[in-house]
C-alpha positions in Angstrom: 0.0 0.0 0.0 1.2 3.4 -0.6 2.0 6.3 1.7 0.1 8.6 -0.1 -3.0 5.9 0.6 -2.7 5.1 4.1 -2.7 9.3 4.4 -5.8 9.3 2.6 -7.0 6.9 4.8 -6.1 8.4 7.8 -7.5 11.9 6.4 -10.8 10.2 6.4 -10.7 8.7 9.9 -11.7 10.3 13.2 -9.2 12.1 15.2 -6.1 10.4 16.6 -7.2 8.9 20.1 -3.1 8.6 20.8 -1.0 11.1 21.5 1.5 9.5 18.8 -1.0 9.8 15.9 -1.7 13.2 16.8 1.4 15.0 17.1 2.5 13.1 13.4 -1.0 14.7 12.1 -0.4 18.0 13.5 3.3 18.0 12.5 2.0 16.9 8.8 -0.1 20.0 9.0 1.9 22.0 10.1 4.4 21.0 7.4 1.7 21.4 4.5 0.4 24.5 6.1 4.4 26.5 5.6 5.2 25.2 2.0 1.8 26.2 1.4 2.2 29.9 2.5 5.8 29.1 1.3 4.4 28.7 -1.9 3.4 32.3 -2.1 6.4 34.1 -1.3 8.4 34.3 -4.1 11.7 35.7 -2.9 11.6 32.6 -0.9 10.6 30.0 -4.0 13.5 32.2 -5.8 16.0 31.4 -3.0 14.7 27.5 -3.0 13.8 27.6 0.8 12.5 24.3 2.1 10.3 24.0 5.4 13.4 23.9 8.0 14.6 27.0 6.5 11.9 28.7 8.5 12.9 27.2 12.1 16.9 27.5 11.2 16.4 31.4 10.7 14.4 31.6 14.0 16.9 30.4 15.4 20.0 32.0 14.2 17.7 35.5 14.4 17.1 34.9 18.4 20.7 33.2 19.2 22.9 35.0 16.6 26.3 34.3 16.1 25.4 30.5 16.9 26.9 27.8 16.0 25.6 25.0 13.7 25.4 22.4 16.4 23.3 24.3 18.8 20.8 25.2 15.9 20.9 21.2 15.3 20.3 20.7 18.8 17.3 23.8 18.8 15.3 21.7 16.2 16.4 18.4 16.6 17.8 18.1 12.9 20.6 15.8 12.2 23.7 18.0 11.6 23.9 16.9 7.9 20.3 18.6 6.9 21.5 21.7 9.3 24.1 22.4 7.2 21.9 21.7 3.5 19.6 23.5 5.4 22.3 26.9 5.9 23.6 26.2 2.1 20.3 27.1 0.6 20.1 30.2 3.3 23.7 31.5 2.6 23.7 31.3 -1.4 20.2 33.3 -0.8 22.3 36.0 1.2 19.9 35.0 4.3 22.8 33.9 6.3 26.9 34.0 7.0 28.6 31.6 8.6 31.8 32.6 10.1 34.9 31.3 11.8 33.6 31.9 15.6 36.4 33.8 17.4 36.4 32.1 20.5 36.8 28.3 18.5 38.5 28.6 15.2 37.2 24.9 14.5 33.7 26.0 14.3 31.1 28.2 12.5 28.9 31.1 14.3 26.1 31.5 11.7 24.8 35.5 11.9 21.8 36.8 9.8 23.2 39.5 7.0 20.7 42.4 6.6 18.9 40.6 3.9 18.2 37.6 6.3 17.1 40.0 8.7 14.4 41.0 7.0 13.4 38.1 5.7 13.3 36.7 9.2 11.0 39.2 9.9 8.5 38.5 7.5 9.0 34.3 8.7 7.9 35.7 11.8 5.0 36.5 10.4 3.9 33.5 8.0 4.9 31.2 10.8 2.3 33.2 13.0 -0.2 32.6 10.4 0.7 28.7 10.4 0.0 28.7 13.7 -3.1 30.2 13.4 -4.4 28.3 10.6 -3.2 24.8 11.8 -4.3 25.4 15.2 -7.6 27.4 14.5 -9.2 25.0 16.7 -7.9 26.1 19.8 -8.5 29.5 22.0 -5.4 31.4 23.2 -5.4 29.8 26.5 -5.6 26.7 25.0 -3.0 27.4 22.6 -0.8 28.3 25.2 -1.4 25.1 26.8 -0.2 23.4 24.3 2.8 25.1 24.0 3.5 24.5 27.6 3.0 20.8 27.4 5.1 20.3 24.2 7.9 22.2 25.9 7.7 20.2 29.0 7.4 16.9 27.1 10.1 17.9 25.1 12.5 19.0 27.8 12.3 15.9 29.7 13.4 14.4 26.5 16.3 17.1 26.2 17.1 16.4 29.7 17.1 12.4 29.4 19.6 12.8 25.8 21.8 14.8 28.5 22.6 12.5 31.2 22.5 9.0 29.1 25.8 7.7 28.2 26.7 8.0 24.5 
């Protein structure tokens, strides 16, 4: 059976019951949703940005200079897509990476003036993502959910920390 199928299958279903189910479905949204409104920007088709793009430059525009392995840790991506991911980013003139000062051996990635303002206007689509995707929910509840995906997730953060490699 193909993916595409079992999608359309679960498209048709009821709601997840699990909490497994859900989080895929609302990722999947989520994911649709931003190369949807992706789709409309055309700077951004020009420039070839893919989905991650949006939560690299949120992060380099709230940590900046950061280096490439805490924006892998940020958004759990393997190091290997981070760095496809800042490719695309620094041939579009969003993004610099440069020797950090305080460790030769590694990069500090900064925003250039162009990726400032594009971060900007990321900051707004990814607003609207959120709005769209989770339309269903009031502020409060929103908020909520934000609370619990950050607490879920920094136990998991935590437990990465202290378990031997």
């Amino acid at each position: 059976m193909s993916r595409s199928v079992i999608l359309d299958d679960v498209d048709s279903c009821e709601p997840p019951t699990d909490v497994v189910s859900g989080v895929f479905l609302l990722a999947r949204e989520l994911r649709r949703e931003i190369g949807d409104l992706m789709a409309t920007e055309q700077w951004a088709v020009d420039a070839g940005f893919r989905p991650p793009c949006l939560g690299v430059m949120a992060v380099v525009s709230k940590l900046s200079p950061v280096s490439q392995r805490t924006i892998s840790d940020h958004l759990g991506l393997d190091a290997s897509d981070v760095v496809g991911v800042l490719d695309i980013l620094e041939k579009a003139g969003m993004v610099e990476r440069r020797r950090d000062p305080d460790d030769r051996r590694r990069h500090a990635v900064v925003l250039t003036e162009a990726g400032e303002q594009a971060s900007r206007r990321l900051t707004v689509l990814r607003a609207q993502v959120e709005a769209r995707v989770l339309a269903g929910l009031d502020p409060d509840e929103r908020a909520e959910l934000a609370d619990l995906l950050h607490r879920a997730l920094g136990s998991r953060t935590a437990d990465r920390q202290t378990s031997p490699a």
